[in-house]
C-alpha positions as CSV (number, residue, x, y, z in Angstrom):
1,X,0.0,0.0,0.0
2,X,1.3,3.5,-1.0
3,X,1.6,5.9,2.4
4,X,1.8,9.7,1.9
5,X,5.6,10.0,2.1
6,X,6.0,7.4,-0.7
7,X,3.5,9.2,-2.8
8,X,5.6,12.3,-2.0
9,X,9.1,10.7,-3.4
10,X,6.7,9.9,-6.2
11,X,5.2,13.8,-6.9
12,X,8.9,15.2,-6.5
13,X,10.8,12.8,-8.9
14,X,13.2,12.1,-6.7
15,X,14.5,8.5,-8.2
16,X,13.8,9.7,-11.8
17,X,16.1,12.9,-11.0
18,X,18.5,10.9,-9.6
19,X,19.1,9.0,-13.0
20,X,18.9,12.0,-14.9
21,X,21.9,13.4,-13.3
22,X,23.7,10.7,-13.5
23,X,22.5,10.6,-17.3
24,X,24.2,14.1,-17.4
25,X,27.1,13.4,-16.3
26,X,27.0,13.4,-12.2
27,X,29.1,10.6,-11.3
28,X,26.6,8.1,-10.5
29,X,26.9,7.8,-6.5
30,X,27.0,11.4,-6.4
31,X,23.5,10.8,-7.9
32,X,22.5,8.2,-5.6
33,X,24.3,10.2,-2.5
34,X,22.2,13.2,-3.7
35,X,18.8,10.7,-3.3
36,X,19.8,9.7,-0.5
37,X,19.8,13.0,1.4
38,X,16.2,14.0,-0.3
39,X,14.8,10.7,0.8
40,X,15.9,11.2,4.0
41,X,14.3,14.9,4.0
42,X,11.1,12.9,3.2
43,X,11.3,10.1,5.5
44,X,12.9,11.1,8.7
Protein backbone atom coordinates (compact mmCIF):
# COMPACT_ATOMS: atom_id res chain seq x y z
CA UNK A 1 0.00 0.00 0.00
CA UNK A 2 1.34 3.52 -1.00
CA UNK A 3 1.55 5.88 2.38
CA UNK A 4 1.79 9.66 1.90
CA UNK A 5 5.64 10.00 2.05
CA UNK A 6 6.02 7.40 -0.68
CA UNK A 7 3.47 9.24 -2.83
CA UNK A 8 5.58 12.25 -2.05
CA UNK A 9 9.08 10.68 -3.41
CA UNK A 10 6.72 9.94 -6.23
CA UNK A 11 5.16 13.80 -6.87
CA UNK A 12 8.90 15.23 -6.49
CA UNK A 13 10.76 12.80 -8.93
CA UNK A 14 13.21 12.09 -6.69
CA UNK A 15 14.47 8.45 -8.19
CA UNK A 16 13.80 9.65 -11.79
CA UNK A 17 16.09 12.89 -11.02
CA UNK A 18 18.51 10.94 -9.65
CA UNK A 19 19.14 9.04 -13.03
CA UNK A 20 18.87 12.00 -14.91
CA UNK A 21 21.86 13.43 -13.32
CA UNK A 22 23.68 10.70 -13.48
CA UNK A 23 22.51 10.65 -17.27
CA UNK A 24 24.16 14.12 -17.44
CA UNK A 25 27.11 13.41 -16.27
CA UNK A 26 27.03 13.44 -12.18
CA UNK A 27 29.10 10.62 -11.34
CA UNK A 28 26.62 8.11 -10.53
CA UNK A 29 26.92 7.78 -6.48
CA UNK A 30 26.96 11.43 -6.35
CA UNK A 31 23.53 10.79 -7.86
CA UNK A 32 22.53 8.20 -5.59
CA UNK A 33 24.31 10.19 -2.54
CA UNK A 34 22.15 13.24 -3.67
CA UNK A 35 18.78 10.70 -3.29
CA UNK A 36 19.80 9.66 -0.49
CA UNK A 37 19.75 12.98 1.40
CA UNK A 38 16.20 13.97 -0.33
CA UNK A 39 14.78 10.66 0.79
CA UNK A 40 15.93 11.24 3.98
CA UNK A 41 14.27 14.93 3.99
CA UNK A 42 11.15 12.85 3.19
CA UNK A 43 11.27 10.14 5.46
CA UNK A 44 12.94 11.13 8.72
Amino acid sequence: PSTRKAAEVVTKYIIIDMYAKAVQGMPAEDAVKWAEAELTKVYV
